[in-house]
C-alpha atoms as an extended CHARMM CRD file, in Angstrom:
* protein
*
       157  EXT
         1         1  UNK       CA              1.4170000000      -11.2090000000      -28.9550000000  PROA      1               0.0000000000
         2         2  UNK       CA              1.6340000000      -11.7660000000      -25.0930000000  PROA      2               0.0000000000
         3         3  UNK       CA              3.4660000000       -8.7410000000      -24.5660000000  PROA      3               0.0000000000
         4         4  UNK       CA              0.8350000000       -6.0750000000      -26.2760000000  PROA      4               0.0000000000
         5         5  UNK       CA             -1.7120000000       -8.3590000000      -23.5900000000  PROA      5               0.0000000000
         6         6  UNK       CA              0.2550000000       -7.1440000000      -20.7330000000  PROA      6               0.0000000000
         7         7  UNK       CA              0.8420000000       -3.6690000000      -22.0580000000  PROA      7               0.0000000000
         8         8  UNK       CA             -2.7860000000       -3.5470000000      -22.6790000000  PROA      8               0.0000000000
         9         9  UNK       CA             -3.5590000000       -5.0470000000      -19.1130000000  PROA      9               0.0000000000
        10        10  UNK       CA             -1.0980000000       -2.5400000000      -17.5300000000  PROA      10              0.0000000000
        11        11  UNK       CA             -2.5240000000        0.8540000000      -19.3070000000  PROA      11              0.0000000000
        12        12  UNK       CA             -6.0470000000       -0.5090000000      -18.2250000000  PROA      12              0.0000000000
        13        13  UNK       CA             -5.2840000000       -1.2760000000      -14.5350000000  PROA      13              0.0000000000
        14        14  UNK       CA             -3.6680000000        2.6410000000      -14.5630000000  PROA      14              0.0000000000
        15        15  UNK       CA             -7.1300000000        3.6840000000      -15.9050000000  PROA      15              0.0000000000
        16        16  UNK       CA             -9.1520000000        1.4570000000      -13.4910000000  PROA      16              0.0000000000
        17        17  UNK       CA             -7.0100000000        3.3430000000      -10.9100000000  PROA      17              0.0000000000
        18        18  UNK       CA             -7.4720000000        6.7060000000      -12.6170000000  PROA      18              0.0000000000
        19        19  UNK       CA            -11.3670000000        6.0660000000      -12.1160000000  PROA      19              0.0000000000
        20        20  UNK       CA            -11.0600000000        5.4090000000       -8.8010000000  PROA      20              0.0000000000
        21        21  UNK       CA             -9.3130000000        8.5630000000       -7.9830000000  PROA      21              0.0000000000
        22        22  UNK       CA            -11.9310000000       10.8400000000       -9.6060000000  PROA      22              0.0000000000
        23        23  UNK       CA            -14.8440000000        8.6900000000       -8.4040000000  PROA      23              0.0000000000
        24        24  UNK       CA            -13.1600000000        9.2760000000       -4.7480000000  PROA      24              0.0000000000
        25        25  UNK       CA            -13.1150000000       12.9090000000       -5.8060000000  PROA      25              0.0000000000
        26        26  UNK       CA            -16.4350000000       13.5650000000       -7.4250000000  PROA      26              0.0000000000
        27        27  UNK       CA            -18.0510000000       12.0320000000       -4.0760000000  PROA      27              0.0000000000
        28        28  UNK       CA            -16.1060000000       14.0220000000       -2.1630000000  PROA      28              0.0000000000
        29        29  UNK       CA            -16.9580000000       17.3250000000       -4.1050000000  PROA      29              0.0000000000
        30        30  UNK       CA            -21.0370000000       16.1490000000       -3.8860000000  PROA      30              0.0000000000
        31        31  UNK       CA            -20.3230000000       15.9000000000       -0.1030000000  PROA      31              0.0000000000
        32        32  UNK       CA            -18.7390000000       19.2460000000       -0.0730000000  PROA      32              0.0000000000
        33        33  UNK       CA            -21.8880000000       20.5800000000       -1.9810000000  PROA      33              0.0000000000
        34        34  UNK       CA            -24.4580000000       18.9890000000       -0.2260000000  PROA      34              0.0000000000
        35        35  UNK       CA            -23.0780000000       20.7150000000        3.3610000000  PROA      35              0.0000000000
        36        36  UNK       CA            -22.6950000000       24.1170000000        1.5670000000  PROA      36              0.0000000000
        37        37  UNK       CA            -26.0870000000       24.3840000000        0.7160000000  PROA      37              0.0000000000
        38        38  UNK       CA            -27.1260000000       23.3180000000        3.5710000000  PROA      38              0.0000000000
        39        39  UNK       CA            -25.3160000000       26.0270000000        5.3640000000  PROA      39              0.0000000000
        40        40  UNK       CA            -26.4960000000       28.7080000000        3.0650000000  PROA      40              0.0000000000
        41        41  UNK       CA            -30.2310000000       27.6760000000        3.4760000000  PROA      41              0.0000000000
        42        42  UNK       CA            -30.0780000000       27.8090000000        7.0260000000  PROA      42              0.0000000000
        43        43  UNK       CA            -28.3760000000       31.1840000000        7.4170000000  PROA      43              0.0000000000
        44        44  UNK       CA            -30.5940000000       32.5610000000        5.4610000000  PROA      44              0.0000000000
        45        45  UNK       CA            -33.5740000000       31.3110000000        6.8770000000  PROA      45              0.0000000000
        46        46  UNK       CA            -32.0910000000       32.4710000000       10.3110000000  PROA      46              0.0000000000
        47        47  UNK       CA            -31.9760000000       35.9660000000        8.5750000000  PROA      47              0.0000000000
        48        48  UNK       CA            -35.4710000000       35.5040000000        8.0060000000  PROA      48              0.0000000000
        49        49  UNK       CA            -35.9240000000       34.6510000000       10.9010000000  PROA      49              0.0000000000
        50        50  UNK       CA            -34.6570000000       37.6900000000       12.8510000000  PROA      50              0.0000000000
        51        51  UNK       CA            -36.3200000000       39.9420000000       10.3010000000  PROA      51              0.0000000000
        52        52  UNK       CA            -39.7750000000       38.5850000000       11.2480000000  PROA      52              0.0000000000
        53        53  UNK       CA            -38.8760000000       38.8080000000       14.6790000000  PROA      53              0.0000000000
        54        54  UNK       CA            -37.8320000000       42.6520000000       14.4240000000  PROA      54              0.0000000000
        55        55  UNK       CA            -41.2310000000       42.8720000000       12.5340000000  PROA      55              0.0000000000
        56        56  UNK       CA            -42.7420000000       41.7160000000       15.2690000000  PROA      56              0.0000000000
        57        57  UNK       CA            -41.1110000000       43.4050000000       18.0090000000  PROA      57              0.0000000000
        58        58  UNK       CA            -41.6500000000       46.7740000000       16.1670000000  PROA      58              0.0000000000
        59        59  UNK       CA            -44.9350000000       46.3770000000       15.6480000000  PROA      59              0.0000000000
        60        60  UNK       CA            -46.0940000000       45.5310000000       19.3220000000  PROA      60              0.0000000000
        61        61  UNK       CA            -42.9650000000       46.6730000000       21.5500000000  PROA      61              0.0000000000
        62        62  UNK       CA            -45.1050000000       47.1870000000       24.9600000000  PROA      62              0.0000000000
        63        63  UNK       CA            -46.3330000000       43.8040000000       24.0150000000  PROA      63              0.0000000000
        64        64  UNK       CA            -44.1880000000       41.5200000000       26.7720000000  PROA      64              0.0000000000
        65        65  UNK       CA            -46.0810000000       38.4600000000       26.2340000000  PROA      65              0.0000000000
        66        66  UNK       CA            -45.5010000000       38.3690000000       22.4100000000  PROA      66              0.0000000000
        67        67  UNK       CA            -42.2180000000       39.2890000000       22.7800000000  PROA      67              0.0000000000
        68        68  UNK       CA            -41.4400000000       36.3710000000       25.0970000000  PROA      68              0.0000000000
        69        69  UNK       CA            -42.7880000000       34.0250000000       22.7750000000  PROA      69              0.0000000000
        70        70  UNK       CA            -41.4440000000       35.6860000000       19.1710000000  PROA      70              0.0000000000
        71        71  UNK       CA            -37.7160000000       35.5970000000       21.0460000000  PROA      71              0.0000000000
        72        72  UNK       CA            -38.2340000000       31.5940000000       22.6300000000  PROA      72              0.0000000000
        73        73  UNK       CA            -39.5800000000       30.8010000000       18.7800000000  PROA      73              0.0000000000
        74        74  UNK       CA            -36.9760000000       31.8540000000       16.7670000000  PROA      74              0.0000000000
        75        75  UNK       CA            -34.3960000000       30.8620000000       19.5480000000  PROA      75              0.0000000000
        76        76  UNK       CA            -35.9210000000       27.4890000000       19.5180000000  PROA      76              0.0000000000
        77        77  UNK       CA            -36.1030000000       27.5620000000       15.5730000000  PROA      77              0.0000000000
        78        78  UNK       CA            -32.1840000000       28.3400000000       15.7090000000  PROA      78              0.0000000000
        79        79  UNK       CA            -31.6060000000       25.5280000000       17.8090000000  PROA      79              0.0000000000
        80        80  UNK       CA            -33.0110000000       23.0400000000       15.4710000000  PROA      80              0.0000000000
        81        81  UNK       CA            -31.1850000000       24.4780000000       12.1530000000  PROA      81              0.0000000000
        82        82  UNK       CA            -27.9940000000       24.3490000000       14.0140000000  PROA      82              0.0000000000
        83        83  UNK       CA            -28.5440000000       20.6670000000       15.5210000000  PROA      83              0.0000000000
        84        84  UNK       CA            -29.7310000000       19.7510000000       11.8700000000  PROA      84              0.0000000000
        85        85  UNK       CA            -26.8500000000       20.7400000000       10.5510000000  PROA      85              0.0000000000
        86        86  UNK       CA            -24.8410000000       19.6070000000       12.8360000000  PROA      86              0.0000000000
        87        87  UNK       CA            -25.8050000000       15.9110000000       12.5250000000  PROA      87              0.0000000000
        88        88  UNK       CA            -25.8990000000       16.3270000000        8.7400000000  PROA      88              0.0000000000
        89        89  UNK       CA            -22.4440000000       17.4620000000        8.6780000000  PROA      89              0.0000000000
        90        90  UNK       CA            -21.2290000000       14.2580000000       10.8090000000  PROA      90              0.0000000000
        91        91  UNK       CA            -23.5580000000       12.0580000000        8.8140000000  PROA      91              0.0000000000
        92        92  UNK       CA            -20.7470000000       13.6570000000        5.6980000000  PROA      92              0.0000000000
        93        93  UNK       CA            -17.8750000000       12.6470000000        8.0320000000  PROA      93              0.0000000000
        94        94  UNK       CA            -18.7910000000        9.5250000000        8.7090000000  PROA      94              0.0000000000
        95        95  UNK       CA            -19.5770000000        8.9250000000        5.0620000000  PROA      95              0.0000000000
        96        96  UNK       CA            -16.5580000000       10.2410000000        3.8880000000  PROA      96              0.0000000000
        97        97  UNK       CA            -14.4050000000        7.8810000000        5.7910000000  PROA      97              0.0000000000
        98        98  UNK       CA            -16.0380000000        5.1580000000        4.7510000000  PROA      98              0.0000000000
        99        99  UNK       CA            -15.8470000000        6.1510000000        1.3830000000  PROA      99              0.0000000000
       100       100  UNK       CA            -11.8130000000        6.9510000000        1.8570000000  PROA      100             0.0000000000
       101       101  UNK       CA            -11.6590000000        3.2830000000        3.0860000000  PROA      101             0.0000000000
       102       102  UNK       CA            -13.2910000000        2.3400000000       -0.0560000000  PROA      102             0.0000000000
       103       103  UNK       CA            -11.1800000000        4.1270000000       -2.4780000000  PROA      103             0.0000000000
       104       104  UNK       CA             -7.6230000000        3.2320000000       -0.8970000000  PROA      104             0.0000000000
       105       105  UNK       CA             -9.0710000000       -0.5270000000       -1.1320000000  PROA      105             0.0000000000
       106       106  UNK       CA             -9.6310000000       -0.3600000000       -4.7140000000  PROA      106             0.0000000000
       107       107  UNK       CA             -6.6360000000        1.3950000000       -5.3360000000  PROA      107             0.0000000000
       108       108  UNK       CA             -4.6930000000       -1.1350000000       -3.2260000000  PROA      108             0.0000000000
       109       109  UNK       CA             -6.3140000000       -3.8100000000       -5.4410000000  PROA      109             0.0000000000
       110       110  UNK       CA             -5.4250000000       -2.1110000000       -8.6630000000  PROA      110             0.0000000000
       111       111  UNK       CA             -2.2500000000       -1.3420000000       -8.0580000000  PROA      111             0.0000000000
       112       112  UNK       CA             -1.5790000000       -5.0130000000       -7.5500000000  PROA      112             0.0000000000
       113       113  UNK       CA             -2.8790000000       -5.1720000000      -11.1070000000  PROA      113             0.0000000000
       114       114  UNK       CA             -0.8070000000       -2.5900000000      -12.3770000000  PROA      114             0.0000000000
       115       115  UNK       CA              2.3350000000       -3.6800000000      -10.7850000000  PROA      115             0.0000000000
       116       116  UNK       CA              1.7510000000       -7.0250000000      -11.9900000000  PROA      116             0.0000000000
       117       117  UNK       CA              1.2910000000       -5.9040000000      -15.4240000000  PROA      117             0.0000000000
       118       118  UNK       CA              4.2640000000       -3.8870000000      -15.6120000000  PROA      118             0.0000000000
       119       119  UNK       CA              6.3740000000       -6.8380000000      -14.0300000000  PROA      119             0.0000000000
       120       120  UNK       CA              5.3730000000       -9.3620000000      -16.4940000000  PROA      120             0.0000000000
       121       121  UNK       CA              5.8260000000       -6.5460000000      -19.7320000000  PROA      121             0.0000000000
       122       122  UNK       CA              9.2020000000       -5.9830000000      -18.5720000000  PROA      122             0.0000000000
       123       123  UNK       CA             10.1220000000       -9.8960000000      -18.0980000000  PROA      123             0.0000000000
       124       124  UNK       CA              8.5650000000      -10.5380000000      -21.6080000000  PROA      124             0.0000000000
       125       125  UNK       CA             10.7380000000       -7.4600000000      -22.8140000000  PROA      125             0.0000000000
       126       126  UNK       CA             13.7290000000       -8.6840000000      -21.2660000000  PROA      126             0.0000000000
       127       127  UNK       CA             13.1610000000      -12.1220000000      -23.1910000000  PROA      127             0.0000000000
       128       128  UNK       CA             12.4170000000      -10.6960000000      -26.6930000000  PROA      128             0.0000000000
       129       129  UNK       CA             14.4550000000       -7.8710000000      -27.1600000000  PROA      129             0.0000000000
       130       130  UNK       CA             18.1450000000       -8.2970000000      -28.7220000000  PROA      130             0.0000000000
       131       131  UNK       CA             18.9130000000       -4.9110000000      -27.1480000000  PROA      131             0.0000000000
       132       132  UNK       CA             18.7510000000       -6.4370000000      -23.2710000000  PROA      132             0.0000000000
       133       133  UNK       CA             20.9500000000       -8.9430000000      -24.0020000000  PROA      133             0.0000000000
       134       134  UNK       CA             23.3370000000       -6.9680000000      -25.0340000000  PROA      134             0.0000000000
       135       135  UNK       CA             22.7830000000       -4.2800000000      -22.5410000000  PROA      135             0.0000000000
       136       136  UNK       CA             22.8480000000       -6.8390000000      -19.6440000000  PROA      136             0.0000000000
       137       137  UNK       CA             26.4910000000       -8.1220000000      -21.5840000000  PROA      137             0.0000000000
       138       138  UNK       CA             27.3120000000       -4.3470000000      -21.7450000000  PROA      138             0.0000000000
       139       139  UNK       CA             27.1080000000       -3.8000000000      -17.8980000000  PROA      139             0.0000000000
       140       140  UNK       CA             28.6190000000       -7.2540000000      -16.5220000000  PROA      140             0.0000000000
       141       141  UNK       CA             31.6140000000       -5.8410000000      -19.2500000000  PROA      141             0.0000000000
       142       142  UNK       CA             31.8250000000       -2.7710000000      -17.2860000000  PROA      142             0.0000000000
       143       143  UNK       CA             31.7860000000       -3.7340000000      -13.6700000000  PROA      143             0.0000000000
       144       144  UNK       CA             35.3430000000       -3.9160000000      -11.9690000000  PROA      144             0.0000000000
       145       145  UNK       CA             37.8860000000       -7.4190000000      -11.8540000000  PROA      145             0.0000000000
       146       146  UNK       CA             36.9230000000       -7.9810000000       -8.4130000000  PROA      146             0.0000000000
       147       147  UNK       CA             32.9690000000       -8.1820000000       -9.1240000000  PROA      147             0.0000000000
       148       148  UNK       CA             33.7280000000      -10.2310000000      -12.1190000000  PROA      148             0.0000000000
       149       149  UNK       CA             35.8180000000      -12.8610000000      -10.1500000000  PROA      149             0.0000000000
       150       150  UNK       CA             33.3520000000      -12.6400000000       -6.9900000000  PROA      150             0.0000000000
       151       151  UNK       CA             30.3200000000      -13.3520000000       -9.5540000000  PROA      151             0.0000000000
       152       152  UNK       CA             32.3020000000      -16.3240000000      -11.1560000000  PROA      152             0.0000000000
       153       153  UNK       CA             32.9580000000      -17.8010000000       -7.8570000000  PROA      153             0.0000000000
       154       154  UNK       CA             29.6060000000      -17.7410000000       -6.8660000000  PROA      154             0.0000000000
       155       155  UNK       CA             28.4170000000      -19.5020000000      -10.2520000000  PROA      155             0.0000000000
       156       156  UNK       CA             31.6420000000      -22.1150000000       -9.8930000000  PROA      156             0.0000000000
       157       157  UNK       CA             30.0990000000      -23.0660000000       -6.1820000000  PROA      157             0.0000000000
């Protein structure tokens, strides 16, 4: 009975770890997402942007005045979308290595678990099975004189 417990405990610590992997990845995709977007609104708001100022421009080209201020506006207004981004896409950095951190913890942790499990199955094994016996008899058989004698030595001291 104790050995389908460890079996059990060592197929659920590979899930646990299994879970943390895709968690790890899902994040990172949402991260990936999140920036992409943002990227996509912002170029095409600065296309926008430079259409209205053409507009503008065409409509009024002797204008200097307006065409001072359309130019520092959308200038200005590029400035901002690319500083925006810019601290959202190091705000996703900084998050992401945090989040690394995170995962390679819990994996750490779980594949402490998982090693353990797997340990203590193949002790139990060893015990209960008639076949390791006689595999274990079947190798110490098949080793050469001088390991035999060297091995008996040892065990005599």
């Amino acid at each position: 009975m104790a050995q389908n417990e460890y079996v059990h405990k060592y197929y659920d610590s590979l899930l646990a770890s299994y879970d943390v992997l895709a968690e790890a990845v899902a994040k990172a995709n949402d991260r990936g997402i999140h920036l992409t977007k943002q990227f996509a609104t912002d170029v095409a708001q600065g296309q926008r942007e430079s259409l209205e100022l053409g507009k503008k421009l065409a409509g009024e080209p002797t204008d200097i005045g307006q065409f001072y201020t359309a130019v520092l506006e959308a200038t200005t207004a590029a400035q901002g979308r690319a500083l925006a981004f810019t601290q959202t896409a190091y705000s996703e950095v900084v998050g992401a290595g945090s989040e690394a951190r995170e995962a390679v913890e819990k994996l750490v942790a779980v594949n402490k678990e998982t090693t353990e499990a797997a340990v203590k199955v193949a002790r139990n094994w060893a015990k209960t099975n008639p076949m390791a016996d006689f595999v274990k008899k079947g190798m110490e058989g098949m080793q050469p004189a001088a390991a035999k004698t060297t091995r008996k030595e040892k065990v005599a001291v």
